[in-house]
C-alpha positions as a Markdown table, in Angstrom:
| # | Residue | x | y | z |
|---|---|---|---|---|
| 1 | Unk | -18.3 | 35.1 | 17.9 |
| 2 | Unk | -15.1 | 33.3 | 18.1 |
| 3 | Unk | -13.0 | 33.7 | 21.6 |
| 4 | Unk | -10.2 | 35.5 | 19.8 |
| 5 | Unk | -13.2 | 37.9 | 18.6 |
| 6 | Unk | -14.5 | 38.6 | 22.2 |
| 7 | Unk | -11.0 | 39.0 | 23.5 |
| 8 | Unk | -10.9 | 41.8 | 20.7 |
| 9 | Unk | -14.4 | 43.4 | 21.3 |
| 10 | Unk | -13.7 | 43.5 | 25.2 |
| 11 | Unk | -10.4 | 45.4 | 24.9 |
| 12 | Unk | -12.5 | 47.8 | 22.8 |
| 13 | Unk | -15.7 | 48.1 | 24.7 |
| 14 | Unk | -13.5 | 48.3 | 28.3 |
| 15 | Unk | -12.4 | 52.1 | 28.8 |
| 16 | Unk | -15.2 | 53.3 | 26.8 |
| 17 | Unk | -17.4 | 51.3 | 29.8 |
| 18 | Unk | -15.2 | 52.7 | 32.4 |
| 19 | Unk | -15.9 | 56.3 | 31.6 |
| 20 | Unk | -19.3 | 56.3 | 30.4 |
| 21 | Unk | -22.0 | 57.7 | 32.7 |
| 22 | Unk | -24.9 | 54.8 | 34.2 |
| 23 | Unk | -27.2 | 55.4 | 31.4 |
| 24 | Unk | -24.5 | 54.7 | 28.7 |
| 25 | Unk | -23.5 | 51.9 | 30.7 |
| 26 | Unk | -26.8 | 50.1 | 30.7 |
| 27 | Unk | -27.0 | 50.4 | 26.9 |
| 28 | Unk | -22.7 | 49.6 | 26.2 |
| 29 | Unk | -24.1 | 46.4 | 29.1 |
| 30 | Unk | -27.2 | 45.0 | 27.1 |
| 31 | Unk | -25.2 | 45.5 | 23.6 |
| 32 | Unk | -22.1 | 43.5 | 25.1 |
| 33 | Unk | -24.2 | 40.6 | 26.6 |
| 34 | Unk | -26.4 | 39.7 | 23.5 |
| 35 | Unk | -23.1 | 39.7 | 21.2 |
| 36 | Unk | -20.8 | 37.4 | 23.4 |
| 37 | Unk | -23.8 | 35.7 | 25.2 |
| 38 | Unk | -22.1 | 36.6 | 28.4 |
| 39 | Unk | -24.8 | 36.0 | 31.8 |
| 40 | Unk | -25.2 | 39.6 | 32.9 |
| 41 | Unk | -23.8 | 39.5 | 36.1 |
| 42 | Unk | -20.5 | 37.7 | 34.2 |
| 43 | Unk | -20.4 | 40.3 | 32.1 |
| 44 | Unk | -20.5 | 43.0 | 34.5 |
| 45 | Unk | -18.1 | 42.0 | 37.0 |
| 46 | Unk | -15.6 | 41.2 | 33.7 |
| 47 | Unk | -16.4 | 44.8 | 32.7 |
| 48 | Unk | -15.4 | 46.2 | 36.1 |
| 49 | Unk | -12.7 | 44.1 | 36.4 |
| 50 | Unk | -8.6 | 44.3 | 35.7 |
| 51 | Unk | -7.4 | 46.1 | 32.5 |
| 52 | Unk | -6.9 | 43.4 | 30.3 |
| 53 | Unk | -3.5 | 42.3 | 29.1 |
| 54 | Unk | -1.7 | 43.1 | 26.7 |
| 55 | Unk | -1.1 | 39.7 | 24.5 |
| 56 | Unk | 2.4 | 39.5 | 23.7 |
| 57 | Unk | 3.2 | 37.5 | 20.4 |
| 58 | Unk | 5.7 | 34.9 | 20.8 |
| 59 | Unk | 8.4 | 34.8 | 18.0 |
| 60 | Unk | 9.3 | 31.1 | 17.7 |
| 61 | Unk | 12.2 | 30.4 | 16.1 |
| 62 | Unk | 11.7 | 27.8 | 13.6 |
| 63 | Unk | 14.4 | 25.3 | 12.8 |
| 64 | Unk | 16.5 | 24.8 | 10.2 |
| 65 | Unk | 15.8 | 22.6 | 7.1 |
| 66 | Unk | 17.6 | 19.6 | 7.6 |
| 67 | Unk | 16.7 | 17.7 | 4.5 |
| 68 | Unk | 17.0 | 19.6 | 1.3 |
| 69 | Unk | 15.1 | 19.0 | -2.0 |
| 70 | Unk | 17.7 | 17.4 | -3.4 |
| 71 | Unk | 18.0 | 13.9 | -0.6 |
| 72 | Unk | 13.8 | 14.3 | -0.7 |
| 73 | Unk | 13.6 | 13.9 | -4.4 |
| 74 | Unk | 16.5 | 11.2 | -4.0 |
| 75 | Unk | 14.4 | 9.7 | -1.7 |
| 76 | Unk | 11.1 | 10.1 | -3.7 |
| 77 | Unk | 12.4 | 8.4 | -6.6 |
| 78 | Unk | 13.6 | 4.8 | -4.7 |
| 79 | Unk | 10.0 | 5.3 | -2.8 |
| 80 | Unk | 8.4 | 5.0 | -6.1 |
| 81 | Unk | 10.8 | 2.8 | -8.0 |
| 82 | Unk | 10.2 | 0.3 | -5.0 |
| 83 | Unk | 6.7 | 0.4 | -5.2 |
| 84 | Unk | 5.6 | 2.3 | -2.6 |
| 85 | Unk | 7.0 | 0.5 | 0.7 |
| 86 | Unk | 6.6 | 2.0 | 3.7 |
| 87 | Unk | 8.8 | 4.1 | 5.7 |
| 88 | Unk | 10.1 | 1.1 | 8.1 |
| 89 | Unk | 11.0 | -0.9 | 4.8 |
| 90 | Unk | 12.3 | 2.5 | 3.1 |
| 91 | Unk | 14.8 | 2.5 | 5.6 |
| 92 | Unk | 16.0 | -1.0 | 5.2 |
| 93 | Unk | 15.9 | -0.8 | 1.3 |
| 94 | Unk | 18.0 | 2.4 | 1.3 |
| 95 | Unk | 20.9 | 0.4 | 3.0 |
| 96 | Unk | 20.6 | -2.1 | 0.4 |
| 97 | Unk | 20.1 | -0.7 | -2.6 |
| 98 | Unk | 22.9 | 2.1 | -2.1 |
| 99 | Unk | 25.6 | 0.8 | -4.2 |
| 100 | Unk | 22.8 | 0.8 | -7.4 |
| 101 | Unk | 21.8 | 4.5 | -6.0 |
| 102 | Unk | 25.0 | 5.9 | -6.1 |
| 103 | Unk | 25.1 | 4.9 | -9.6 |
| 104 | Unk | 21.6 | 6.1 | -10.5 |
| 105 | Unk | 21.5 | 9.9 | -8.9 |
| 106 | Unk | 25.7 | 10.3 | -8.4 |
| 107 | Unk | 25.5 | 10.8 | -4.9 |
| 108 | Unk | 27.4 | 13.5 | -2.6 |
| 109 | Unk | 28.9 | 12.2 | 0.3 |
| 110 | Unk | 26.8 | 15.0 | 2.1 |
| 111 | Unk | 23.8 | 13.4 | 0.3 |
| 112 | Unk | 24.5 | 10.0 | 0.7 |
| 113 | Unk | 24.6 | 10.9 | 4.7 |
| 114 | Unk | 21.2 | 12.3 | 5.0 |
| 115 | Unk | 19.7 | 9.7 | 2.6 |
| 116 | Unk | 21.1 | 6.7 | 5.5 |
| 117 | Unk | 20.1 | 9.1 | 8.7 |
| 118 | Unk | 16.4 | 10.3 | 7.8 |
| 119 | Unk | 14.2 | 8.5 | 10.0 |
| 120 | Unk | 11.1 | 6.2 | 9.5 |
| 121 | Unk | 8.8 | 8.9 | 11.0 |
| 122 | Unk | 10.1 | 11.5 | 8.9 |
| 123 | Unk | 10.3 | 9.7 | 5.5 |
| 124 | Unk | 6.2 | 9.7 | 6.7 |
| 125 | Unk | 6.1 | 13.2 | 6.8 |
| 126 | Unk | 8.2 | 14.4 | 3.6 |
| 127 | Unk | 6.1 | 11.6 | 1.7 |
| 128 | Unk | 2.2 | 12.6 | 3.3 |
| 129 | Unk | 1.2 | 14.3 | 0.3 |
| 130 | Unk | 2.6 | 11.9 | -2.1 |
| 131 | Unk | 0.9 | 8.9 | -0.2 |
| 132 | Unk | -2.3 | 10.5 | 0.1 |
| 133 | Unk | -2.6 | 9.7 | -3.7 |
| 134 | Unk | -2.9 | 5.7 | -3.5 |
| 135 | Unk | -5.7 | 4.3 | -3.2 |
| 136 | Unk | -6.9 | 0.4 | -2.5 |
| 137 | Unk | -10.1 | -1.6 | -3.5 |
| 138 | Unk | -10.2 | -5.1 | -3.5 |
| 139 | Unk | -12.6 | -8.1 | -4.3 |
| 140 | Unk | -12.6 | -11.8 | -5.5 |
| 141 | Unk | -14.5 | -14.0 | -7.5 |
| 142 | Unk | -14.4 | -16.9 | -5.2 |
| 143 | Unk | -17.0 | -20.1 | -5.1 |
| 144 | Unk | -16.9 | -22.0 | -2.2 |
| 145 | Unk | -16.2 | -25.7 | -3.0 |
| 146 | Unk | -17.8 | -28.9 | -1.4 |
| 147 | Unk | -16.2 | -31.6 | -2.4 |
| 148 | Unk | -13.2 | -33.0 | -0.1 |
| 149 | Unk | -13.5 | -30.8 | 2.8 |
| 150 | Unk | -14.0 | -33.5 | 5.2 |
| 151 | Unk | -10.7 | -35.1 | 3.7 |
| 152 | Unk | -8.6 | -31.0 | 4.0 |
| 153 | Unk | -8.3 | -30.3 | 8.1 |
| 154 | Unk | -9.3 | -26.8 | 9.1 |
| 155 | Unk | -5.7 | -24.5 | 9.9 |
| 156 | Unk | -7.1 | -22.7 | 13.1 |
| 157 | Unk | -4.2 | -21.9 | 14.8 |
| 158 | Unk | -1.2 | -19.6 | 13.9 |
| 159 | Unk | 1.5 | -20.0 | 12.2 |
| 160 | Unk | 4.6 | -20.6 | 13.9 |
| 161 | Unk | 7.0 | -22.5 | 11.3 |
| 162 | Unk | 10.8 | -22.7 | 12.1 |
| 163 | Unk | 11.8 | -24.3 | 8.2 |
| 164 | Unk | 10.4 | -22.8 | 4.8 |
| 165 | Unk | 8.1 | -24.2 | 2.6 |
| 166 | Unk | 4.6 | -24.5 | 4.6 |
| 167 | Unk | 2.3 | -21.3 | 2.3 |
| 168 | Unk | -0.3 | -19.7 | 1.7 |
| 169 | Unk | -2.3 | -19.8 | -1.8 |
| 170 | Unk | -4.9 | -17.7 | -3.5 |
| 171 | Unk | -6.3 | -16.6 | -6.3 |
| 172 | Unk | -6.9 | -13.4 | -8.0 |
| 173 | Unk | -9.4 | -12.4 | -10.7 |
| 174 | Unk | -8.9 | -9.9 | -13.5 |
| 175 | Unk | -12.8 | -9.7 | -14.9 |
| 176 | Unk | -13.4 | -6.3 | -14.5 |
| 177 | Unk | -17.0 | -5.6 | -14.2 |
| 178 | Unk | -18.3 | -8.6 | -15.5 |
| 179 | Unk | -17.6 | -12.4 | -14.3 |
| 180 | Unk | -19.5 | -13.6 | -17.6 |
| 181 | Unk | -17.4 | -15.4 | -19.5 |
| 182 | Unk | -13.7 | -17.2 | -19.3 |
| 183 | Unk | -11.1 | -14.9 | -18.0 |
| 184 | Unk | -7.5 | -14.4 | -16.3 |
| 185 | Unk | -6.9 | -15.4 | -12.5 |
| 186 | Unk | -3.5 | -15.1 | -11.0 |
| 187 | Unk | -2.4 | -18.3 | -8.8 |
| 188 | Unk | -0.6 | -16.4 | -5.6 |
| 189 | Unk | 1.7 | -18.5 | -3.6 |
| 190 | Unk | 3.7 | -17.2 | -0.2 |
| 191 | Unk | 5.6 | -18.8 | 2.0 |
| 192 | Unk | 5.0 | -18.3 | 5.9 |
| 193 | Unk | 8.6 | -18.3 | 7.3 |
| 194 | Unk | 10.5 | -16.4 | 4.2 |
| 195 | Unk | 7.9 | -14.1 | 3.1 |
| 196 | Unk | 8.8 | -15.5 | -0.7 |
| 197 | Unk | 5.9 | -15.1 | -3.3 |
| 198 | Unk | 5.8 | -17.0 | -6.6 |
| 199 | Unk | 2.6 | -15.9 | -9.0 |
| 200 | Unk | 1.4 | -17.3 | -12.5 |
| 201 | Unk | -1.3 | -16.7 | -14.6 |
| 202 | Unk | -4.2 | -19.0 | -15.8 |
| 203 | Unk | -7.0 | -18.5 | -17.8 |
| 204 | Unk | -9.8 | -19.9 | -16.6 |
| 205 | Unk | -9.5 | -21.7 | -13.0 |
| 206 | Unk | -10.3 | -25.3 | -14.2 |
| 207 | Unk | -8.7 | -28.2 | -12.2 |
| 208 | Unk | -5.4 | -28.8 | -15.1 |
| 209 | Unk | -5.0 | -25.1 | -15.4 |
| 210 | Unk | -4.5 | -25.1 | -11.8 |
| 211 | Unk | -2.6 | -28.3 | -11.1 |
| 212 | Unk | 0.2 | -26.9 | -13.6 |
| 213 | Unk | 0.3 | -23.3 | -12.0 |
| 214 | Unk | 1.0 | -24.7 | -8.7 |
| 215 | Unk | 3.2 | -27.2 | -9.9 |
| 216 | Unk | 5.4 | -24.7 | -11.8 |
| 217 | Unk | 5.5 | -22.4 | -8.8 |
| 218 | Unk | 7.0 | -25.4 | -6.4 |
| 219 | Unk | 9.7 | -26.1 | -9.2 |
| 220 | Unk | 10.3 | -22.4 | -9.1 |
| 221 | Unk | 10.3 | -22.0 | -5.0 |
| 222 | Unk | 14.2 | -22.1 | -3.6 |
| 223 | Unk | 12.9 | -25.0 | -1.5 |
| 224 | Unk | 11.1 | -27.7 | -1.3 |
| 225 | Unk | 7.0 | -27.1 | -0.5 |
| 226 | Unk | 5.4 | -29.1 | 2.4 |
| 227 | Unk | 2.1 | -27.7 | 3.1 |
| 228 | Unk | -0.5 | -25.4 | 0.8 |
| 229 | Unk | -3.0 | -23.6 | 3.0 |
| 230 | Unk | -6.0 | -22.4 | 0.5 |
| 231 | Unk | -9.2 | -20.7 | 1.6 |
| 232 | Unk | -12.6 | -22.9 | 0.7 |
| 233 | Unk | -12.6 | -21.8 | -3.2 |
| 234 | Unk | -13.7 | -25.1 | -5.3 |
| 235 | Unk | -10.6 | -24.4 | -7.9 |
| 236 | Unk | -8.5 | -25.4 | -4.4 |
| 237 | Unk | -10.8 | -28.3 | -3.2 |
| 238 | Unk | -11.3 | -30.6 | -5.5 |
| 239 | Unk | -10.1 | -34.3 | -6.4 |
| 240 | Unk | -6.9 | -33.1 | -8.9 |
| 241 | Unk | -5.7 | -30.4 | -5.9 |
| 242 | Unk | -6.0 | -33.9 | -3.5 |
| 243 | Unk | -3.9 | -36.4 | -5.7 |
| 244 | Unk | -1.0 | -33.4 | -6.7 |
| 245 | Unk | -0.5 | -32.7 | -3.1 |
| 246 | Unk | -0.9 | -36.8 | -2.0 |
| 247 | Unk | 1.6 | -37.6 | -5.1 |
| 248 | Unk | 3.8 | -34.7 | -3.8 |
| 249 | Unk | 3.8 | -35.2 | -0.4 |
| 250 | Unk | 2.1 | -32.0 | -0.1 |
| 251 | Unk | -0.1 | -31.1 | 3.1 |
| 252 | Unk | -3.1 | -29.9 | 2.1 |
| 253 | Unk | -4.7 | -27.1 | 4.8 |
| 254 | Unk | -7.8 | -24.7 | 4.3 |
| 255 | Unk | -9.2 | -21.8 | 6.3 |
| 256 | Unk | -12.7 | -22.0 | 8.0 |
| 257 | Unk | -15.4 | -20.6 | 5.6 |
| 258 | Unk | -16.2 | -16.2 | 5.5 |
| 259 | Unk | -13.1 | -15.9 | 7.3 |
| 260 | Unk | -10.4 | -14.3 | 5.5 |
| 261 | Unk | -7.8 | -13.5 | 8.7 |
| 262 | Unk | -7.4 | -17.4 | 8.4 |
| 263 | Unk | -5.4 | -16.2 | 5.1 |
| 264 | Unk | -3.7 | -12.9 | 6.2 |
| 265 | Unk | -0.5 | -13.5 | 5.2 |
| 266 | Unk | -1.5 | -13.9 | 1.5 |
| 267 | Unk | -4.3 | -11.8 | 1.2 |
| 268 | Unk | -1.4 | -9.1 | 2.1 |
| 269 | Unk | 0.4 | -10.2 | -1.2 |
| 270 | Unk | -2.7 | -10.4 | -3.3 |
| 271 | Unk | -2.6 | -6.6 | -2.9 |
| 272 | Unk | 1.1 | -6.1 | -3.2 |
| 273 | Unk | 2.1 | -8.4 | -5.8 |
| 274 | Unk | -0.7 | -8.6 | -8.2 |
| 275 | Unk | -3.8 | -5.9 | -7.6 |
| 276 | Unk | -1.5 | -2.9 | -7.0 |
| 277 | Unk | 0.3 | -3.4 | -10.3 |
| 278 | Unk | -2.0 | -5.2 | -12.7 |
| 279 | Unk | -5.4 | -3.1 | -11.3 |
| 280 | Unk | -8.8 | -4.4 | -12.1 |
| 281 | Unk | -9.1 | -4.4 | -16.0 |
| 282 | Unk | -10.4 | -7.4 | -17.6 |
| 283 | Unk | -7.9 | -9.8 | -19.4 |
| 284 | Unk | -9.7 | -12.4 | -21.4 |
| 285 | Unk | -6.8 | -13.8 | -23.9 |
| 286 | Unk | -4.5 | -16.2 | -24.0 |
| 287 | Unk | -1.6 | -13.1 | -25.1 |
| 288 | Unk | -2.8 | -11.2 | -22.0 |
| 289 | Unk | -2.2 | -14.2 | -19.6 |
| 290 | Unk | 1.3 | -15.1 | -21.8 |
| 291 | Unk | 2.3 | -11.2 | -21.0 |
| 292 | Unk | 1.4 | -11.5 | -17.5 |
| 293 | Unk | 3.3 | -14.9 | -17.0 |
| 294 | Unk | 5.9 | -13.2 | -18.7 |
| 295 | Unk | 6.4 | -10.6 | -16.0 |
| 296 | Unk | 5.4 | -13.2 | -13.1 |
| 297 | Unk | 8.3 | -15.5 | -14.2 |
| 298 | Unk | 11.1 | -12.8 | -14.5 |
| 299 | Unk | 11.5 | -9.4 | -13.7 |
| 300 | Unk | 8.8 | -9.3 | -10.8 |
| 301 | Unk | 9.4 | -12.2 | -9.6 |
| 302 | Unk | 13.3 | -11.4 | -8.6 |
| 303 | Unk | 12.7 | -7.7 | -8.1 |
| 304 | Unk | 10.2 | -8.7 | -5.0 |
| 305 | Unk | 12.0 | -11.6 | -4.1 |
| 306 | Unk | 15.6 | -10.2 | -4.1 |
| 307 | Unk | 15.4 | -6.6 | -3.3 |
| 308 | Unk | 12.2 | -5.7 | -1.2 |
| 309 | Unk | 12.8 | -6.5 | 2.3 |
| 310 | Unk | 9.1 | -7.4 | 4.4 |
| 311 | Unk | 8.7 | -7.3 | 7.9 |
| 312 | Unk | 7.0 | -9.8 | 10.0 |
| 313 | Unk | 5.1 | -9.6 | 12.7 |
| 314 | Unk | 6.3 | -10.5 | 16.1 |
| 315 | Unk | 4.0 | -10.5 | 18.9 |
| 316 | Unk | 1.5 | -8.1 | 20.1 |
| 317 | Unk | 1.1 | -5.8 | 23.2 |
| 318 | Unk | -2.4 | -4.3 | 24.0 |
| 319 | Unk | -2.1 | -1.0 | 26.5 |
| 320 | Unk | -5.5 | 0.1 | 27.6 |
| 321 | Unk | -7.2 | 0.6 | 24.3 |
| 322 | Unk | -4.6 | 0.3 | 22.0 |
| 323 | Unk | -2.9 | -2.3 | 20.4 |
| 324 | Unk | 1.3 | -2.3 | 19.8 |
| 325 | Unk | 2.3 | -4.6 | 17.3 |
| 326 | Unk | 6.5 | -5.3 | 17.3 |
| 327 | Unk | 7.8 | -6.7 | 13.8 |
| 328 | Unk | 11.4 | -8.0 | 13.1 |
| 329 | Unk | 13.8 | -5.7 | 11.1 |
| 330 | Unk | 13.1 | -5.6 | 7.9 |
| 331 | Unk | 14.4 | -8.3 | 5.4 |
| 332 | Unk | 14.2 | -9.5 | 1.8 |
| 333 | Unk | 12.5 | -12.9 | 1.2 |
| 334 | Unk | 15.7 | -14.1 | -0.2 |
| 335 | Unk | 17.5 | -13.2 | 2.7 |
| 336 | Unk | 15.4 | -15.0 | 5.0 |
| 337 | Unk | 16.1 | -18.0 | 2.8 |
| 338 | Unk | 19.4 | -17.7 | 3.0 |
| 339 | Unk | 19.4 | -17.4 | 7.5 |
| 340 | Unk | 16.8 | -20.3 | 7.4 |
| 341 | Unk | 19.5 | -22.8 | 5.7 |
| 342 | Unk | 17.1 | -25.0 | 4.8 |
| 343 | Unk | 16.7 | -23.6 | 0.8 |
| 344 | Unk | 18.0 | -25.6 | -2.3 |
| 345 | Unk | 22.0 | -25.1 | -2.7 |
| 346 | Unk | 21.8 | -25.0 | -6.3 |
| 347 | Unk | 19.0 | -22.6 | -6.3 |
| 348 | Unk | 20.7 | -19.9 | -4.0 |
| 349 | Unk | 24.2 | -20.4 | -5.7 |
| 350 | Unk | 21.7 | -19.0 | -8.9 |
| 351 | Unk | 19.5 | -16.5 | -7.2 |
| 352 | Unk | 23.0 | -15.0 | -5.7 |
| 353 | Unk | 24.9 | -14.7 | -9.1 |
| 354 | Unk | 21.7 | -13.3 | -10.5 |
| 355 | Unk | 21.7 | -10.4 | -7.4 |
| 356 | Unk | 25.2 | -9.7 | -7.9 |
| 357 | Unk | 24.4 | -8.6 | -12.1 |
| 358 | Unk | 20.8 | -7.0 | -11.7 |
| 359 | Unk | 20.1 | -3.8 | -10.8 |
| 360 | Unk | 17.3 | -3.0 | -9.4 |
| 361 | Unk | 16.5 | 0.3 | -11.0 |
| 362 | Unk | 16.7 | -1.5 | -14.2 |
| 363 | Unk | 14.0 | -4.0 | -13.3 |
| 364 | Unk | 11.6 | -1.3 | -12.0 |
| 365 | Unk | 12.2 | 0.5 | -15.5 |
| 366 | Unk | 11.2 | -2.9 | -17.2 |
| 367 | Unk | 8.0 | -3.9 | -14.7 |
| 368 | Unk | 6.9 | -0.6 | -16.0 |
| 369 | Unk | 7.2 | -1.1 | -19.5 |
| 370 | Unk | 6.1 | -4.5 | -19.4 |
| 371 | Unk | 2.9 | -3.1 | -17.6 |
| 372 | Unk | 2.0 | -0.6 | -19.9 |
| 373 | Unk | 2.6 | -3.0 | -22.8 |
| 374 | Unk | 0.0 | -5.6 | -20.4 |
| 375 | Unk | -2.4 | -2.4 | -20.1 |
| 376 | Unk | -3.0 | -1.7 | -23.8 |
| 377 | Unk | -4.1 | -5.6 | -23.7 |
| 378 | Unk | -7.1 | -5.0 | -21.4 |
| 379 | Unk | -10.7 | -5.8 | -22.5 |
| 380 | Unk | -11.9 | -1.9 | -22.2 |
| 381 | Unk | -15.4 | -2.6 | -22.8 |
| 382 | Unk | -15.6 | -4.9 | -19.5 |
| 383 | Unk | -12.8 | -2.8 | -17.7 |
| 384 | Unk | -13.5 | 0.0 | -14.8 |
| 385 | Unk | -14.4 | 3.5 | -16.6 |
| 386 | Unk | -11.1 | 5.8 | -17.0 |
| 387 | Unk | -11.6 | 9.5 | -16.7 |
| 388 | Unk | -10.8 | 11.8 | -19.5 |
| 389 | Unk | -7.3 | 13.7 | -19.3 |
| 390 | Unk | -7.3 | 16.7 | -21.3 |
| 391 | Unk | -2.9 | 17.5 | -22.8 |
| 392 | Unk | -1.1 | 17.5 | -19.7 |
| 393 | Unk | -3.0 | 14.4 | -17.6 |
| 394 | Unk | -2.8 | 15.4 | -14.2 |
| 395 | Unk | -3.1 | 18.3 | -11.7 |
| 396 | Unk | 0.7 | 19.3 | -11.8 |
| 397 | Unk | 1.4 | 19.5 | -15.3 |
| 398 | Unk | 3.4 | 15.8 | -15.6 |
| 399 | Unk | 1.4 | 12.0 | -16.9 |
| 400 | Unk | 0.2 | 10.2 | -14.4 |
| 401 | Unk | 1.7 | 7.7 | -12.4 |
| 402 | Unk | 1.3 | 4.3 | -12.1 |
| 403 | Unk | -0.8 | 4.0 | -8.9 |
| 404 | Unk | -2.3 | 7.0 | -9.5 |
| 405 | Unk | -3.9 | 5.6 | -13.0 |
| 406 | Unk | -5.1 | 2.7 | -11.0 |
| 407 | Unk | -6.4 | 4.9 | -7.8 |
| 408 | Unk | -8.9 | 6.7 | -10.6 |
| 409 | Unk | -9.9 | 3.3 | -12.1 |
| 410 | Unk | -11.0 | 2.0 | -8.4 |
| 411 | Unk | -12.7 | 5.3 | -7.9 |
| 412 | Unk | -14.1 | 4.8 | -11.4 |
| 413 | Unk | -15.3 | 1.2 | -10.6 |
| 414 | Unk | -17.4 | 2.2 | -7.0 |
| 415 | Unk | -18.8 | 5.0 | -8.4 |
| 416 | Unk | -20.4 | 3.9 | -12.0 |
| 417 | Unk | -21.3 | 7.7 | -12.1 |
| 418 | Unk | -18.6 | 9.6 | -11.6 |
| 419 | Unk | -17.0 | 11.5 | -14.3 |
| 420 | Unk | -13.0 | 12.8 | -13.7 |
| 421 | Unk | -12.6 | 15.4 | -15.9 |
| 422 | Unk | -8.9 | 17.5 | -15.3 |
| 423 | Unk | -8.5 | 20.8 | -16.6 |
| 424 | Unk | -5.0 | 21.9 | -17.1 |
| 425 | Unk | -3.6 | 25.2 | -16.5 |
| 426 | Unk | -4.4 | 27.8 | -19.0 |
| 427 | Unk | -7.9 | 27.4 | -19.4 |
| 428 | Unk | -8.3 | 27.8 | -15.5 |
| 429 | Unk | -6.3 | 31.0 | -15.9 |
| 430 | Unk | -9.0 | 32.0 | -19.0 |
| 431 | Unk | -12.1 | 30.8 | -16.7 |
């Protein structure tokens, strides 16, 4: 029996024990022990005890709904148009993308107020359910190389760059669920001090393919690149990688082997940039990898770079078991460029006539159509299994989203087995 049960069975039992005659007792006695489990001598001095009291319910008055559904579905649609930042970021990105949101949704004064007061914590809270929906799998296709690795020195410490241009590089496979075969990798580049990320797509990770990735990428970075940090992958140690960065003045680092923290900072944009958007479907053509580039080069390229600030990490305090981490205020990549004054003149001068004419609403509309275009490229037969979606597609009645397509092909691709099968709403009202 539960204690709010007992509580009810006692009140019951208590002047019906009070009056009863010694016989009656005895019996009301042995009947109220082996229900509650009461010791006997518990039980009957809590029997011949005080009346029990009479709980009082406590009306609480609840407060008043601050937010309405018109700021939270304001709010719902730059969460998702952003690509799902979180709520610190949110915050930041409101601020800065308010002259393209009054724009977009018309915004009330009274609206445009709550939209810039909500807090971190409670964007959390009004977005739980909506977050609970993304999901994350990752995995590589790396090999580690042995060639040159007395000639790369070993990064051990951390990073802690005052001037732009010393990153991170990695690469990411699209082979689905086979590594048979030639297929697309995405080159990811980030720097350390401004956060900026420049991706391209190869096919194949031969030595030429990737010489002329990386080489486009430090053309396209808003300064000039001093150091590539790589993990132990034989497409980054080899004798091409050596004479680019020796002709380039390049220094060459790598992380010690089996130990990806040595990479944090861009294994945290291999998720972001590349596997959250493009998934894990295989790409295997050359119009594939042109379409990717194609998206890489423009749209998300500036849409990351320009209008998603990033926050870094500052230092961290532990406090008896737990760990506080403190991180700067949140910042784009480009602004960090910009406060560093170290970046190209003539490449900012673009990048800031380019801010002032996009909008970023417009290049999230675009990423998505270039992605669906990218999707119906995919090599299905080698791709994670996606569940069948009877009319409607989803639970609520609408298509699915994005990142809700690529939380079901994850789930697809750990469990081989599983079948997602959605009915919609009238034949669960005929069943």
């Amino acid at each position: 029996m539960s204690r709010k049960a007992i509580r009810e069975y006692f009140k019951a039992i208590y002047a019906r024990y009070r009056k009863a005659s010694k016989e009656i007792k005895q019996i009301i006695l042995n009947e109220f022990c082996s229900n509650t489990g009461y010791n006997r001598k518990y039980a009957i001095r809590k029997l011949n005890g005080p009346t029990p009291a009479k709980t009082t319910t406590i009306h609480r008055r609840r407060r008043k709904q601050t937010y309405g559904p018109e700021v939270l579905s304001i709010l719902a649609a730059v969460w998702e148009a952003a690509g799902y930042p979180c709520s610190a970021r949110l915050k930041a990105l409101i601020k800065l993308w308010l002259p393209w949101i009054r724009k977009q949704f018309r915004l009330k004064q009274q609206v445009e107020k709550q939209l810039l007061s909500i807090s971190a914590r409670q964007m959390d809270r009004r977005l739980k359910d909506k977050k609970a929906q993304v999901g994350r799998r990752m995995y590589g296709r790396t090999k580690p190389g042995t060639l040159l690795k007395h000639h790369i020195p070993i990064r051990t410490d951390n990073w802690d760059v005052k001037t732009p241009g010393w990153t991170e590089v990695d690469t990411v496979s699209h082979s689905g669920n086979c590594a048979d075969g030639k297929f697309a990798y995405t080159i990811n580049q980030t720097d350390i001090l401004t956060t900026w990320v420049e991706s391209r797509a190869v096919l194949g990770k031969t030595e030429d393919v990737m010489v002329e990735g990386l080489d486009e990428m430090a053309h396209a970075l808003p300064f000039p690149l001093k150091g590539l940090d790589s993990d132990n992958g034989s497409e980054f140690v080899n004798w091409h990688i050596w004479r680019y960065c020796k002709r380039n003045k390049i220094q060459p680092f790598r992380g010690r082997p089996y130990k990806k923290d040595d990479n944090a900072h861009i294994e945290q944009k291999n998720w972001t940039h590349v596997r959250k958007l493009m998934g894990w479907d295989r790409y295997d053509t050359q119009e594939a990898v042109d379409a990717m580039n194609d998206l890489y080069r423009n749209e998300l390229r500036l849409f990351m770079n320009l209008f998603m600030p990033s926050m870094k990490l500052l230092r961290k305090e532990r406090i008896g078991s737990k760990l506080k981490r403190y991180y700067d205020k949140p910042l784009t990549p480009f602004e960090r460029v910009i406060a560093s004054k170290k970046g190209d003149p003539i490449k900012i001068a673009e990048l800031k006539k380019l801010y002032d004419a996009l909008n970023p609403f417009d290049l999230a509309k675009t990423i998505e159509d270039k992605l669906e275009h990218l999707f119906k490229l995919a090599n299905r037969r080698q791709s994670p299994g996606v569940p069948v979606a009877e009319k409607t597609g989803s639970r609520s009645g609408k298509p699915f989203t994005l990142v809700e397509k690529e939380t079901i092909k994850a789930l697809s691709g750990i469990f081989p087995g599983l079948k997602i099968h959605i009915r919609d709403s009238k034949q669960k009202k005929k069943e």
